[in-house]
C-alpha positions as CSV (number, residue, x, y, z in Angstrom):
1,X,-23.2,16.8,-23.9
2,X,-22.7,15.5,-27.4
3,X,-21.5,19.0,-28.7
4,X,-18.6,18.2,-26.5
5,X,-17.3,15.4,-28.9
6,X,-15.7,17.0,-31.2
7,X,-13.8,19.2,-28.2
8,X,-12.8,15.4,-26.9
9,X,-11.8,14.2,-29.6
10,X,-9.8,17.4,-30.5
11,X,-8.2,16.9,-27.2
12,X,-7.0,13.6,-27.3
13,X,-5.3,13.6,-30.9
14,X,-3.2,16.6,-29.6
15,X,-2.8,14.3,-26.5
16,X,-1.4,11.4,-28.5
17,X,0.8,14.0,-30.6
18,X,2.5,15.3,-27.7
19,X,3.1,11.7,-26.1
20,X,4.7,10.6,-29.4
21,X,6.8,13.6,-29.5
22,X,7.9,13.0,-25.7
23,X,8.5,9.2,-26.3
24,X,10.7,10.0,-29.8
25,X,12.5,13.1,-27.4
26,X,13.4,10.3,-24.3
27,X,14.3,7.4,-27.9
28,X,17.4,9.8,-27.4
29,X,17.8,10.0,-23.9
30,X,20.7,7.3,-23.0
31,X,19.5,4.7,-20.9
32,X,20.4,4.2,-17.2
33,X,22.8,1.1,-16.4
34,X,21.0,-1.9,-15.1
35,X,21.6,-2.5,-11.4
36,X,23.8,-5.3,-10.4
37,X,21.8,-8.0,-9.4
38,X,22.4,-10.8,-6.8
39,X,22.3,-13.9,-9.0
40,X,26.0,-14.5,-9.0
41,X,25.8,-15.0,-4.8
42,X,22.5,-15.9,-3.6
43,X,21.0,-15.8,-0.3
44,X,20.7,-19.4,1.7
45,X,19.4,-20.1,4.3
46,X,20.8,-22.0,6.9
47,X,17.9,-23.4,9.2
48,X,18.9,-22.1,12.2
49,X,15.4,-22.6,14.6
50,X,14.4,-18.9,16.2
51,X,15.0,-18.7,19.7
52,X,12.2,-18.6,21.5
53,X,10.6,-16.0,23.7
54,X,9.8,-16.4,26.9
55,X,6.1,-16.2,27.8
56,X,5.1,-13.5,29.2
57,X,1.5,-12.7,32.0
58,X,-0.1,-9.8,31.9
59,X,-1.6,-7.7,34.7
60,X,-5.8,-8.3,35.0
61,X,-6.3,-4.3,34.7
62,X,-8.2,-3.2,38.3
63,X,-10.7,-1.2,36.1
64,X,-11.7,-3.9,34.1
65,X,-15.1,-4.3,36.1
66,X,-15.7,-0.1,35.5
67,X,-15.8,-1.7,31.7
68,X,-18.2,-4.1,32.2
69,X,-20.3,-2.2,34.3
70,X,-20.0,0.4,31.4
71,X,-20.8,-2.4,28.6
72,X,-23.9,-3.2,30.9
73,X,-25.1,0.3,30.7
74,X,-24.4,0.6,26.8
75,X,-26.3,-2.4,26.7
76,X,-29.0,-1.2,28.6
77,X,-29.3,2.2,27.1
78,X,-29.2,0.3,23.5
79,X,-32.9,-1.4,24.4
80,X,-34.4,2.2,25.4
């Protein structure tokens, strides 16, 4: 592995080379305008409470003691 080094090394100069000669390249590019931003007119809040929803009931499934019986027999098989 250590004759591999030098290779590395090689490698990541000509890295470095390249990323300073893309980073000089976009130096030139002209830069985007900033985005307007939304200090002149910020957002308040008003405190208006939520309206509330109303509470709903649920339905007791008619299979629900198939899934105990099931659990059970999990359960049972589990301590075989």
């Amino acid at each position: 592995m250590n004759n591999k080094i030098g290779e590395a090394e090689n490698w990541h100069f000509a890295f470095f080379d390249r990323q300073n000669a893309f980073n000089e390249l976009m130096s030139n590019e002209p830069k985007p305008p900033k985005k307007l931003t939304n200090e002149h007119n910020p957002i308040v809040c008003d405190n208006t409470p939520t309206p509330k929803k109303k509470e709903q009931e649920f339905e007791v499934m008619e299979y629900l003691e198939e899934v105990e019986n099931l659990a059970m027999s999990l359960d049972f098989l589990d301590r075989l």
